[in-house]
mmCIF file of the N, C-alpha and C atoms, coordinates in Angstrom:
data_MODEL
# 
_entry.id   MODEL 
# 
loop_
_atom_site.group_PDB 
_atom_site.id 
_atom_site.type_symbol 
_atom_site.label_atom_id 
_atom_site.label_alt_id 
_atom_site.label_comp_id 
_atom_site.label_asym_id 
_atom_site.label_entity_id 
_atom_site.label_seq_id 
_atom_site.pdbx_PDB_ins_code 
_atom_site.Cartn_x 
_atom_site.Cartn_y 
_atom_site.Cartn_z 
_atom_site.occupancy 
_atom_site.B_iso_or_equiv 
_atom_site.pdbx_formal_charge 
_atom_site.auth_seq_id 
_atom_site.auth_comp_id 
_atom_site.auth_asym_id 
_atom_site.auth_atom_id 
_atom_site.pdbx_PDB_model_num 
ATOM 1   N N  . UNK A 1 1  ? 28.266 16.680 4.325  1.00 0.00 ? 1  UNK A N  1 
ATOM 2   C CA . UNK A 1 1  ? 28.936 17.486 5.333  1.00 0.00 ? 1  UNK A CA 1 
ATOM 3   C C  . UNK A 1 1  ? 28.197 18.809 5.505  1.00 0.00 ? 1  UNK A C  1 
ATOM 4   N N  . UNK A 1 2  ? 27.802 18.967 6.973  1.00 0.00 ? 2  UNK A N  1 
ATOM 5   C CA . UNK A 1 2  ? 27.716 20.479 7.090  1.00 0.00 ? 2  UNK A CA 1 
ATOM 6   C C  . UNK A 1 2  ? 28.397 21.334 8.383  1.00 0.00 ? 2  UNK A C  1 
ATOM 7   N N  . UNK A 1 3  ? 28.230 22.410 8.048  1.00 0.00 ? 3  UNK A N  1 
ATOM 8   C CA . UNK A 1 3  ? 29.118 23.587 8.443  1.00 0.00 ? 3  UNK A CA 1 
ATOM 9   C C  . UNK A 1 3  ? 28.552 24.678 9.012  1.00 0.00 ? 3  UNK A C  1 
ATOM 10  N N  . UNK A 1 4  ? 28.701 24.571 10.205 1.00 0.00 ? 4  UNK A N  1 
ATOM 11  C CA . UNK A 1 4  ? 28.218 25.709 11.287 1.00 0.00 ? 4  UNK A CA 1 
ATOM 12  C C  . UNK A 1 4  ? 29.684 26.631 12.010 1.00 0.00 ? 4  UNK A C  1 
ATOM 13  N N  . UNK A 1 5  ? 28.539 27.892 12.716 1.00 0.00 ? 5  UNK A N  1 
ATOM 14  C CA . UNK A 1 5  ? 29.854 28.606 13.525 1.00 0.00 ? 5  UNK A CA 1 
ATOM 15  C C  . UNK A 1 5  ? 29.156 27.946 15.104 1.00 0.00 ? 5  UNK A C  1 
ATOM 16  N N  . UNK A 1 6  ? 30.389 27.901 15.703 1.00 0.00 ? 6  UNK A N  1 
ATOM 17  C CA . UNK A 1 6  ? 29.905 28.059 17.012 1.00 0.00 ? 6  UNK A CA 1 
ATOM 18  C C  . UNK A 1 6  ? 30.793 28.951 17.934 1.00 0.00 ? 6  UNK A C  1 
ATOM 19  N N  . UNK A 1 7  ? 30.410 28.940 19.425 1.00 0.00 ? 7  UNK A N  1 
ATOM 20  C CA . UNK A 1 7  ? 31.452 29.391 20.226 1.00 0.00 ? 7  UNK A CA 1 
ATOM 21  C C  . UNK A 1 7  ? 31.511 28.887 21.345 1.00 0.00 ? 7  UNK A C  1 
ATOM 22  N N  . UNK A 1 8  ? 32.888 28.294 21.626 1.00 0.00 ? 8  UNK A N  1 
ATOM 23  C CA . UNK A 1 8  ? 33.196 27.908 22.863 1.00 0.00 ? 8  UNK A CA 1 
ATOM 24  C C  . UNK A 1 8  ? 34.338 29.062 23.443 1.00 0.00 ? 8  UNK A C  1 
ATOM 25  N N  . UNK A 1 9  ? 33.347 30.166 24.672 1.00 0.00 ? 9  UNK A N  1 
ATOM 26  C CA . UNK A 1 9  ? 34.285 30.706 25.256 1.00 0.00 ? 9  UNK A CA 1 
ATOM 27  C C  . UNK A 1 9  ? 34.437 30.564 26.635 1.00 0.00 ? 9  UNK A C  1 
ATOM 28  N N  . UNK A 1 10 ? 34.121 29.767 27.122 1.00 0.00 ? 10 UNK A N  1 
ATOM 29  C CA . UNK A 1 10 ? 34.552 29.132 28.545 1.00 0.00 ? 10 UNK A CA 1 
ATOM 30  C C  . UNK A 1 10 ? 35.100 27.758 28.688 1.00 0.00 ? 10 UNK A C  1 
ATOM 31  N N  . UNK A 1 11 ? 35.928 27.497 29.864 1.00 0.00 ? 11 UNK A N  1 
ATOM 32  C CA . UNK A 1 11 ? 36.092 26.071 29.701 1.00 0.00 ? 11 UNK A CA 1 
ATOM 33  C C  . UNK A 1 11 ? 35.088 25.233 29.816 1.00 0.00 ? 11 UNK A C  1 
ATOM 34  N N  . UNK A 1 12 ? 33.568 25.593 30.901 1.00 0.00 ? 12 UNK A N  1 
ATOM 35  C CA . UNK A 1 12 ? 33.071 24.756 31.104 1.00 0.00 ? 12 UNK A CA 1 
ATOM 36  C C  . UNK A 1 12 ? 32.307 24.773 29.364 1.00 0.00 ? 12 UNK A C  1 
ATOM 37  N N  . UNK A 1 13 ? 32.168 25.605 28.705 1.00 0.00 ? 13 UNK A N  1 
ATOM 38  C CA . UNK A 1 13 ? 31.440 24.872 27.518 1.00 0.00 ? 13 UNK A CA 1 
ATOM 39  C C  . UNK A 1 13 ? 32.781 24.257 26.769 1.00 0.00 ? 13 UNK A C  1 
ATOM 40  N N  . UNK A 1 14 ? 33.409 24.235 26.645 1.00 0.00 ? 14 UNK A N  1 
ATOM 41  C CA . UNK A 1 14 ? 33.989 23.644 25.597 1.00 0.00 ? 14 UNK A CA 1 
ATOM 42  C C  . UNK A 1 14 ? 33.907 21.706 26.225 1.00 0.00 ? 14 UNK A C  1 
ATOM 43  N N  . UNK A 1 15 ? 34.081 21.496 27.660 1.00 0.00 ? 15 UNK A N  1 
ATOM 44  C CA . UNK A 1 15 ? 33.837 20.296 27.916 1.00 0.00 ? 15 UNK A CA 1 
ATOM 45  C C  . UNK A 1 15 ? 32.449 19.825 27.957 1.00 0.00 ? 15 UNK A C  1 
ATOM 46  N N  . UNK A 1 16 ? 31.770 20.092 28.242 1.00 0.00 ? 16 UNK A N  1 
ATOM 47  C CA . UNK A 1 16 ? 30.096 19.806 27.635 1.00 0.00 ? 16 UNK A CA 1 
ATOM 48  C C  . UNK A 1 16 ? 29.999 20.003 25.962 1.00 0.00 ? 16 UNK A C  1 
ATOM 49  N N  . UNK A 1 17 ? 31.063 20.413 25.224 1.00 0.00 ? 17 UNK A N  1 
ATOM 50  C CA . UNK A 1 17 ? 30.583 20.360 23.776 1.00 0.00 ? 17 UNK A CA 1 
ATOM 51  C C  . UNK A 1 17 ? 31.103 19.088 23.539 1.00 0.00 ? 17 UNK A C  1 
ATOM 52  N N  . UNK A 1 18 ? 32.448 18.572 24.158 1.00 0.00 ? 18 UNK A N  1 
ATOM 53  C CA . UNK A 1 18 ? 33.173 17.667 23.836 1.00 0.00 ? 18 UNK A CA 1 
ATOM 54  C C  . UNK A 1 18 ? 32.100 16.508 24.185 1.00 0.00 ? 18 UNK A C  1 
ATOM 55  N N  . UNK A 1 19 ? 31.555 16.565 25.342 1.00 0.00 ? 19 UNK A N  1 
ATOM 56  C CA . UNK A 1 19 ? 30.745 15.445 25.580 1.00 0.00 ? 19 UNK A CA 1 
ATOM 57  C C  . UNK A 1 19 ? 29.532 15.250 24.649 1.00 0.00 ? 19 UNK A C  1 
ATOM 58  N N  . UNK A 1 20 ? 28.922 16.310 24.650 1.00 0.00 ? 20 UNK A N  1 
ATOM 59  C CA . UNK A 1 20 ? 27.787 16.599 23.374 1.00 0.00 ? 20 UNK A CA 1 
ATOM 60  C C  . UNK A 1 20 ? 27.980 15.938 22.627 1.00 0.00 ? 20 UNK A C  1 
ATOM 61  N N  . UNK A 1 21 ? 29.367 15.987 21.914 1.00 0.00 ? 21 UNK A N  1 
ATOM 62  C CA . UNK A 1 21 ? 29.305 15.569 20.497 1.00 0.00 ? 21 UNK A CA 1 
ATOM 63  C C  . UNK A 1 21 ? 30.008 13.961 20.201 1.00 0.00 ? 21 UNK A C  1 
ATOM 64  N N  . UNK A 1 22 ? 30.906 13.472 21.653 1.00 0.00 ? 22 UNK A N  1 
ATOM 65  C CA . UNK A 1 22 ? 31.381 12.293 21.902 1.00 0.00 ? 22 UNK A CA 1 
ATOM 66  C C  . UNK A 1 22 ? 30.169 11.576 21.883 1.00 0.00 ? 22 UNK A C  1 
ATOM 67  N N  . UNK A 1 23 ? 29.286 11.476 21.955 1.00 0.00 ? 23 UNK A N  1 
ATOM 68  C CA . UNK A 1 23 ? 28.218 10.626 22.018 1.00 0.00 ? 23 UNK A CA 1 
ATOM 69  C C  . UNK A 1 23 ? 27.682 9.964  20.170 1.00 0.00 ? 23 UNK A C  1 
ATOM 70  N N  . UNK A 1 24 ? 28.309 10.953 19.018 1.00 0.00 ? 24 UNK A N  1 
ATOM 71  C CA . UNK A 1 24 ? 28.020 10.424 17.911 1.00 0.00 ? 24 UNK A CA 1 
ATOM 72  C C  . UNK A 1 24 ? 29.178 10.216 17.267 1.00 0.00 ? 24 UNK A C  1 
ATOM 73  N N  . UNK A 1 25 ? 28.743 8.741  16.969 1.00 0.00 ? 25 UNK A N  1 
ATOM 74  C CA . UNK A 1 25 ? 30.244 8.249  15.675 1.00 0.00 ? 25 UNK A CA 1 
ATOM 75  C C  . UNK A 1 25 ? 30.839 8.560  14.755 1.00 0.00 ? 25 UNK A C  1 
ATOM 76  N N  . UNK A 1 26 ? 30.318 10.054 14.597 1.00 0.00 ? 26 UNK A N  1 
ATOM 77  C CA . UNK A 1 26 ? 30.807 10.662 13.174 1.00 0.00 ? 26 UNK A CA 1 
ATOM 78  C C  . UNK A 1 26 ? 31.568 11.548 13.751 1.00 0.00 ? 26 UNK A C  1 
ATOM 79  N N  . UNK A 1 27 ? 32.754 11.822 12.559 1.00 0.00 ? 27 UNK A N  1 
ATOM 80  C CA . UNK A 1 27 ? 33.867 12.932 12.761 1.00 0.00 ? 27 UNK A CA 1 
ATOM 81  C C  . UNK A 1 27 ? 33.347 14.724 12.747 1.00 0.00 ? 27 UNK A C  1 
ATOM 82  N N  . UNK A 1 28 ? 33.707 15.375 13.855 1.00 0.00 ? 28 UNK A N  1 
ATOM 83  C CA . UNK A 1 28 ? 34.118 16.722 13.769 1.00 0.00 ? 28 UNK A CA 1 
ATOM 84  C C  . UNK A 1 28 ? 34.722 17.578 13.552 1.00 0.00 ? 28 UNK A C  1 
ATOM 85  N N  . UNK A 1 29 ? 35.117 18.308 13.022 1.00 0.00 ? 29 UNK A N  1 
ATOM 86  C CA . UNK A 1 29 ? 36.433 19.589 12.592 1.00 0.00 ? 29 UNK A CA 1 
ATOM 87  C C  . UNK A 1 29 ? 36.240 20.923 13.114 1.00 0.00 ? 29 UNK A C  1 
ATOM 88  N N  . UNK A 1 30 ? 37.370 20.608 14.039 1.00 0.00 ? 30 UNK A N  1 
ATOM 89  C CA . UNK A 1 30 ? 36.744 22.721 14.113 1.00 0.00 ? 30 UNK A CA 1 
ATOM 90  C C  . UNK A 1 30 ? 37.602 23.323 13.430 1.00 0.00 ? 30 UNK A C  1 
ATOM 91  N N  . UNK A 1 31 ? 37.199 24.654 13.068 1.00 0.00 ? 31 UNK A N  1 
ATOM 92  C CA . UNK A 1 31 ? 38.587 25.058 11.490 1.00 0.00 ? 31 UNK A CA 1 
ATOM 93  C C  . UNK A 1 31 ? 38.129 26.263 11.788 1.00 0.00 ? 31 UNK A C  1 
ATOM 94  N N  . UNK A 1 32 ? 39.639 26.855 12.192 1.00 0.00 ? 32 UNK A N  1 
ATOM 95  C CA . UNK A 1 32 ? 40.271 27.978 13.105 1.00 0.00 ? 32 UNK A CA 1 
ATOM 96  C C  . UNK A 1 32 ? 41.186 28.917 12.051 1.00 0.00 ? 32 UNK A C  1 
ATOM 97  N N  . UNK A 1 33 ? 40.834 29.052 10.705 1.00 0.00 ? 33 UNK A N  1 
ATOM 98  C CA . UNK A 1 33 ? 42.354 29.812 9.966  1.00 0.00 ? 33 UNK A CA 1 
ATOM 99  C C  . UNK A 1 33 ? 42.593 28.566 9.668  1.00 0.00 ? 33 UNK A C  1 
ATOM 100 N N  . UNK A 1 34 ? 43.947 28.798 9.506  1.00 0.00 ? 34 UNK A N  1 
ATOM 101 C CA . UNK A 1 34 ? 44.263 27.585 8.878  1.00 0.00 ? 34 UNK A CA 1 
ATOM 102 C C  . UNK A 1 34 ? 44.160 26.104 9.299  1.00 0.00 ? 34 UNK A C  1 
ATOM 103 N N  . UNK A 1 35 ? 43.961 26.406 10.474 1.00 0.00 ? 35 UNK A N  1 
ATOM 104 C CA . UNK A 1 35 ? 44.059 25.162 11.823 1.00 0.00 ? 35 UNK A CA 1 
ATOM 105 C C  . UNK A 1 35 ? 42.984 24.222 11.399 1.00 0.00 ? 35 UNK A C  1 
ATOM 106 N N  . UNK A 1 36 ? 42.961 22.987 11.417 1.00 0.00 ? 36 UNK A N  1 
ATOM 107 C CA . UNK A 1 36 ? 42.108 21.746 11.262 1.00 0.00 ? 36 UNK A CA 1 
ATOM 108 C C  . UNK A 1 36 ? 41.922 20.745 12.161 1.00 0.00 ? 36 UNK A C  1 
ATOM 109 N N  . UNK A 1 37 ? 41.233 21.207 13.558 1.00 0.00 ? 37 UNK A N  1 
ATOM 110 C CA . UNK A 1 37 ? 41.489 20.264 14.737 1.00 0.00 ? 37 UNK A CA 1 
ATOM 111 C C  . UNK A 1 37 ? 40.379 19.213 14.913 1.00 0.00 ? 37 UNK A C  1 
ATOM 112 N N  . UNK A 1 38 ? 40.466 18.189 15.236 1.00 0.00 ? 38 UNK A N  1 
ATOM 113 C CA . UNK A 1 38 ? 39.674 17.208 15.898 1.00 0.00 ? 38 UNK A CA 1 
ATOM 114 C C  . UNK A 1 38 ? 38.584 17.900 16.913 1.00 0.00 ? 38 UNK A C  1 
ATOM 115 N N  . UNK A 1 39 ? 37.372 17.552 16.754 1.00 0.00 ? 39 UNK A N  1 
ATOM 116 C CA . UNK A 1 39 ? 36.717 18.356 17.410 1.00 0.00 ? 39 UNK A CA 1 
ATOM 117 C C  . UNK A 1 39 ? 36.416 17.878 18.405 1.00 0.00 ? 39 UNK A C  1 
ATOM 118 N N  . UNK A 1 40 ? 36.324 16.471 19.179 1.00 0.00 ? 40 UNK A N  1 
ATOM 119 C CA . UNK A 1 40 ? 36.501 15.944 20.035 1.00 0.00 ? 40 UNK A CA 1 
ATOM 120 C C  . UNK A 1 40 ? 37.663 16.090 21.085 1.00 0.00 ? 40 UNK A C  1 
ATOM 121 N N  . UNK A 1 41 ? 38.295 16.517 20.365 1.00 0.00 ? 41 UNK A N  1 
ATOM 122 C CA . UNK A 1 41 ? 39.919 16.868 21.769 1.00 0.00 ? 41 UNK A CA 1 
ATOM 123 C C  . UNK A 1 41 ? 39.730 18.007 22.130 1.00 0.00 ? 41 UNK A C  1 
ATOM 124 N N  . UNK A 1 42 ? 39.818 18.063 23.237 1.00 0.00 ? 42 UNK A N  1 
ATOM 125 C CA . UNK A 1 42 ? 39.922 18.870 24.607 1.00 0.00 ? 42 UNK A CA 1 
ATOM 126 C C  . UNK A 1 42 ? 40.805 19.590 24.224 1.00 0.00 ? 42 UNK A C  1 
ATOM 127 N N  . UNK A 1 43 ? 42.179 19.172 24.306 1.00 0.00 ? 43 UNK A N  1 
ATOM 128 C CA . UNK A 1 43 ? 43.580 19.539 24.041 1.00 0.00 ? 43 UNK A CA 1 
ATOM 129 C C  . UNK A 1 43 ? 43.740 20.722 22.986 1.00 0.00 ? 43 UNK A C  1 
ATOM 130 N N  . UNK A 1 44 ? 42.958 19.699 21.914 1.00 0.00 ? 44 UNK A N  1 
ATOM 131 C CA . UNK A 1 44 ? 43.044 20.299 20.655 1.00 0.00 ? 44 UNK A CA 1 
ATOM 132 C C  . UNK A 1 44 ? 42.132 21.834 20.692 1.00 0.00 ? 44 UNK A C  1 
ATOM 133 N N  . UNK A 1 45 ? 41.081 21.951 20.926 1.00 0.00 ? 45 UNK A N  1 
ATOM 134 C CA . UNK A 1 45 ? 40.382 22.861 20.944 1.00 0.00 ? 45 UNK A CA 1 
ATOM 135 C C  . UNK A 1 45 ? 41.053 23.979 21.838 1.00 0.00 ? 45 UNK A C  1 
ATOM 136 N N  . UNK A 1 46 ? 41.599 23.577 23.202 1.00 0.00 ? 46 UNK A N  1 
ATOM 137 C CA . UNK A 1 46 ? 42.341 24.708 23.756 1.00 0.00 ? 46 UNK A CA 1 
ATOM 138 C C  . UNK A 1 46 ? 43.600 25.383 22.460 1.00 0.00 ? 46 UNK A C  1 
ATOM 139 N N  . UNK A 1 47 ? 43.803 24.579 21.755 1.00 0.00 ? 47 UNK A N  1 
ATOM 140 C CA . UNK A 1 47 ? 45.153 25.154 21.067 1.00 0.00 ? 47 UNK A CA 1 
ATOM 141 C C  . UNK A 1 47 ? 44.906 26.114 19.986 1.00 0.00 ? 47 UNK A C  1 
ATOM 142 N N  . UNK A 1 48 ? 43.785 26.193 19.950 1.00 0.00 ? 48 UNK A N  1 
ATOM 143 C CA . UNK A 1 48 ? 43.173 27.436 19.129 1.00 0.00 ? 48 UNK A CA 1 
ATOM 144 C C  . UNK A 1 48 ? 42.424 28.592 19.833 1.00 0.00 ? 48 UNK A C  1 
ATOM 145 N N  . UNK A 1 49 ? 42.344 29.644 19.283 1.00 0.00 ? 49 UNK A N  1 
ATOM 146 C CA . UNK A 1 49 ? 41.645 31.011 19.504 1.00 0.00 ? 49 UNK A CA 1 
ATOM 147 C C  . UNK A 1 49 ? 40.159 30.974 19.863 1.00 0.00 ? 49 UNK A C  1 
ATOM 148 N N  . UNK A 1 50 ? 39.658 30.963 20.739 1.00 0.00 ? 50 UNK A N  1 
ATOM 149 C CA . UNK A 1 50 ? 38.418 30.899 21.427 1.00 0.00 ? 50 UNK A CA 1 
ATOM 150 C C  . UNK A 1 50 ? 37.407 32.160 21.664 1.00 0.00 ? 50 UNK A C  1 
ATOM 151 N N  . UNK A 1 51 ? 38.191 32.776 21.806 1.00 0.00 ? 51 UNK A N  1 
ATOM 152 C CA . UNK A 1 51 ? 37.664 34.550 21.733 1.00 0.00 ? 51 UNK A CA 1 
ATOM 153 C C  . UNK A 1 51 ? 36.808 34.786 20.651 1.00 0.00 ? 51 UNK A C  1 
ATOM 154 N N  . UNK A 1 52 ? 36.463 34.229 19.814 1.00 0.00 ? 52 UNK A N  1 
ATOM 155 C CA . UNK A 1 52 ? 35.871 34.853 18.609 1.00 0.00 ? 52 UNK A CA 1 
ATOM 156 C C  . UNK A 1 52 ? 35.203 33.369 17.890 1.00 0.00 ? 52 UNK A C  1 
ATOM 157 N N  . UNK A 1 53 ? 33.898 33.711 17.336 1.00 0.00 ? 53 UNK A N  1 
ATOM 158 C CA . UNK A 1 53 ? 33.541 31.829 16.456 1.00 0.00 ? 53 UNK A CA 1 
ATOM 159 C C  . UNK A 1 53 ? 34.332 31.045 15.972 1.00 0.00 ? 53 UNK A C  1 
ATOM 160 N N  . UNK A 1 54 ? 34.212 29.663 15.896 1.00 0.00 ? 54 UNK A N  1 
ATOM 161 C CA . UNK A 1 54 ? 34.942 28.820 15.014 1.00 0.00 ? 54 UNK A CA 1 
ATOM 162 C C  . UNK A 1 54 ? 33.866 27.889 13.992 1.00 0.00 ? 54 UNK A C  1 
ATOM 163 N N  . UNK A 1 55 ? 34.520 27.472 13.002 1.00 0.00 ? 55 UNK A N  1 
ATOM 164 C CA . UNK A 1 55 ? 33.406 26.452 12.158 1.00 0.00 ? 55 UNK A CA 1 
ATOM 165 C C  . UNK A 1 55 ? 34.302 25.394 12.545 1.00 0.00 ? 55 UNK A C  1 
ATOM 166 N N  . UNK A 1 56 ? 32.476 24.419 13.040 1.00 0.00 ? 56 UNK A N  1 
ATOM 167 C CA . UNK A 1 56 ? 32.869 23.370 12.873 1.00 0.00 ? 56 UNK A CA 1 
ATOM 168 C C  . UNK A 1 56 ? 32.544 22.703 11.574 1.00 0.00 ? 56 UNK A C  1 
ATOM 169 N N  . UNK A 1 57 ? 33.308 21.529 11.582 1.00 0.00 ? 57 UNK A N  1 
ATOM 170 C CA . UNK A 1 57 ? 32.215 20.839 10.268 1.00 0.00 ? 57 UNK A CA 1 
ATOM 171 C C  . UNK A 1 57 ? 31.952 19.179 10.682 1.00 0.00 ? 57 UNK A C  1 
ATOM 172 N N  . UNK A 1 58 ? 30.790 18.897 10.215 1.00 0.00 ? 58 UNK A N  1 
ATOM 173 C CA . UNK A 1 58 ? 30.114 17.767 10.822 1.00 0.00 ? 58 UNK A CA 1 
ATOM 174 C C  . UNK A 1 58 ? 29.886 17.324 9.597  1.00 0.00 ? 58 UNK A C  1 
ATOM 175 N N  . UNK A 1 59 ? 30.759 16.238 9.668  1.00 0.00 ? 59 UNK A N  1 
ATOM 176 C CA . UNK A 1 59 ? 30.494 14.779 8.434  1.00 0.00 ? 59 UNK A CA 1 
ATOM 177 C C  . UNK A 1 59 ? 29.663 13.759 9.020  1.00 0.00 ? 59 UNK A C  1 
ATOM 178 N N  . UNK A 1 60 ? 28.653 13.967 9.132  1.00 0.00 ? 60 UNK A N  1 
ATOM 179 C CA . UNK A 1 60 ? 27.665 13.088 8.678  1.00 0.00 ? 60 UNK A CA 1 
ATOM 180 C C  . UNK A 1 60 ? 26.385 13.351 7.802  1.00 0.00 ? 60 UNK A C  1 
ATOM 181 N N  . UNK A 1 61 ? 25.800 12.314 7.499  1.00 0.00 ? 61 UNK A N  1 
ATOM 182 C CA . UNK A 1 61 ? 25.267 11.561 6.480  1.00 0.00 ? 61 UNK A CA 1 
ATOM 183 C C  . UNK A 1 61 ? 23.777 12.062 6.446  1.00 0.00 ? 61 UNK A C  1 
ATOM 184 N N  . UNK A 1 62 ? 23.727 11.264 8.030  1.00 0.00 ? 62 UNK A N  1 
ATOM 185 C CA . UNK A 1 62 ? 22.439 10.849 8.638  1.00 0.00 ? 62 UNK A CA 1 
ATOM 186 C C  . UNK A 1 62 ? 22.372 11.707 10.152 1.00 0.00 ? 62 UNK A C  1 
ATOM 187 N N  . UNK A 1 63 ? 21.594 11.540 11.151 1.00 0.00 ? 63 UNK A N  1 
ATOM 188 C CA . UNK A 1 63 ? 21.138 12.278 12.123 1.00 0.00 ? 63 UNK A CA 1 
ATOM 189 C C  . UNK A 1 63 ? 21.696 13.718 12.621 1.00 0.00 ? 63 UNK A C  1 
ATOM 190 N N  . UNK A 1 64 ? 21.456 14.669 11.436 1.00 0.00 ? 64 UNK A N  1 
ATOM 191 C CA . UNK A 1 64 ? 21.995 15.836 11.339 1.00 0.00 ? 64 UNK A CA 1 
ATOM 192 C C  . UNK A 1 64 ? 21.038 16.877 12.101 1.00 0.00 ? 64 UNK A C  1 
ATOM 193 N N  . UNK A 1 65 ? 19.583 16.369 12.370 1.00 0.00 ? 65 UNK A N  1 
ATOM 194 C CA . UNK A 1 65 ? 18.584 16.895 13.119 1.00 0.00 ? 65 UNK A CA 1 
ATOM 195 C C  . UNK A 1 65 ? 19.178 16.840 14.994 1.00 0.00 ? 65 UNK A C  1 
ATOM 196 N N  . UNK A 1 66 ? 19.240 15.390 14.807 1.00 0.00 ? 66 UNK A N  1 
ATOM 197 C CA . UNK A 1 66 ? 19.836 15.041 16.433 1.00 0.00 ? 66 UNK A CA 1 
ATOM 198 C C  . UNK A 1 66 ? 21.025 15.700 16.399 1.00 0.00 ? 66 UNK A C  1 
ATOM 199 N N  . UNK A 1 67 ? 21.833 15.960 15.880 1.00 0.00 ? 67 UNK A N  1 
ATOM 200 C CA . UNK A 1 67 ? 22.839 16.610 16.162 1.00 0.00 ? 67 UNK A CA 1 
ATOM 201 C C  . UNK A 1 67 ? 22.960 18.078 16.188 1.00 0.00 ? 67 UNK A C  1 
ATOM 202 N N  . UNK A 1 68 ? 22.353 18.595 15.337 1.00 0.00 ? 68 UNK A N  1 
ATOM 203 C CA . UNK A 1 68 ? 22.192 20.187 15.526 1.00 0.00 ? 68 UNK A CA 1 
ATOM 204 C C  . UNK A 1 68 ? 21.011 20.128 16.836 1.00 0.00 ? 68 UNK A C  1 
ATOM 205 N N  . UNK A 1 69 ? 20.671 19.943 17.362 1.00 0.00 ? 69 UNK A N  1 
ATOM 206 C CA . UNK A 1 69 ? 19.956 19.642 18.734 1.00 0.00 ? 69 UNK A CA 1 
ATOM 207 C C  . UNK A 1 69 ? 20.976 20.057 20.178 1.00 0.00 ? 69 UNK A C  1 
ATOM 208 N N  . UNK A 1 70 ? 21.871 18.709 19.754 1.00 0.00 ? 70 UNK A N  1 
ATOM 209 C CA . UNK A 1 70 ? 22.834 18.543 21.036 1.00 0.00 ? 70 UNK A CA 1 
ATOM 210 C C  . UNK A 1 70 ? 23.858 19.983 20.677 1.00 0.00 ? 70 UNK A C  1 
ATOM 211 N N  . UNK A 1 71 ? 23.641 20.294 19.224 1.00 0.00 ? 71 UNK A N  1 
ATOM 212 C CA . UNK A 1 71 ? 25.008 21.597 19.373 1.00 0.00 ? 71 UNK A CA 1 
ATOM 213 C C  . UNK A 1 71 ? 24.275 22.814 19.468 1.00 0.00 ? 71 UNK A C  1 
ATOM 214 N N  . UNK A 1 72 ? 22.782 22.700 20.071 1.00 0.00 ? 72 UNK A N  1 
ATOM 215 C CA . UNK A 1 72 ? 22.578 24.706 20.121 1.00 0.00 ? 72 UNK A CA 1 
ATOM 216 C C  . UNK A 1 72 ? 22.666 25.427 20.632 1.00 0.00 ? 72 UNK A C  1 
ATOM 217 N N  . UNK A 1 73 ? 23.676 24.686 21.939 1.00 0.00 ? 73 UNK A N  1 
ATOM 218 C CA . UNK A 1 73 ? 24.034 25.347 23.104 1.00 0.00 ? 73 UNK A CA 1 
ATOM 219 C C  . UNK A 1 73 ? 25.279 26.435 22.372 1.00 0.00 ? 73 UNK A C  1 
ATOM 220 N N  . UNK A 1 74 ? 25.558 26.118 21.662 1.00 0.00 ? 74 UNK A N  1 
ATOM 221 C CA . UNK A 1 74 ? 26.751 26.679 21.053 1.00 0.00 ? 74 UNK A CA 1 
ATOM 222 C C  . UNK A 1 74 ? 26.813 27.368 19.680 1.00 0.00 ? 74 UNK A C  1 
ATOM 223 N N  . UNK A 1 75 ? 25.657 27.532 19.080 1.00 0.00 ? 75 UNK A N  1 
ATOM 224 C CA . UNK A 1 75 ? 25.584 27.655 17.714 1.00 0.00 ? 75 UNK A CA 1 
ATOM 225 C C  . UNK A 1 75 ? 25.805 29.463 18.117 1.00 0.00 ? 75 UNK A C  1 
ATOM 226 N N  . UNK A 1 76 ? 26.773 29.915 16.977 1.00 0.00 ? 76 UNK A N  1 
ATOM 227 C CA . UNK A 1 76 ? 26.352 31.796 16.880 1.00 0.00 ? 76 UNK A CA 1 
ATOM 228 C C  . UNK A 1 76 ? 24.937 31.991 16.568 1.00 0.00 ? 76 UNK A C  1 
# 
């Protein structure tokens, strides 16, 4: 598992992150305080504080190169 900040402070990035990251089979977390959301939901991500970074965390294994790729639109 690894663990980045990012920021989604517009809507249009937060739906291009969702898509970004819908494309790989491995699970996301964004972790807001105490909050532990699915990082794939739309929904979910609005229901947290956006104004300021969030960590995500990315469980995977394997293509952690390709994936920090598709997320540097967003990295702090």
């Amino acid at each position: 598992m690894k663990t980045v900040q990012i920021s989604l402070n517009s809507i249009d990035k937060v739906k291009s992150f969702v898509n970004a990251i819908t494309q790989f089979e491995f699970d996301f977390d964004l972790i807001s305080g105490r909050y532990v959301i699915d990082a794939k939901s739309i929904m979910g991500i609005f229901s947290l504080d956006l104004s300021k970074p969030i960590d995500l965390a990315i469980h995977a294994e394997s293509s952690l190169d390709e994936i920090m790729e598709a997320l540097k639109p967003y990295l702090v």
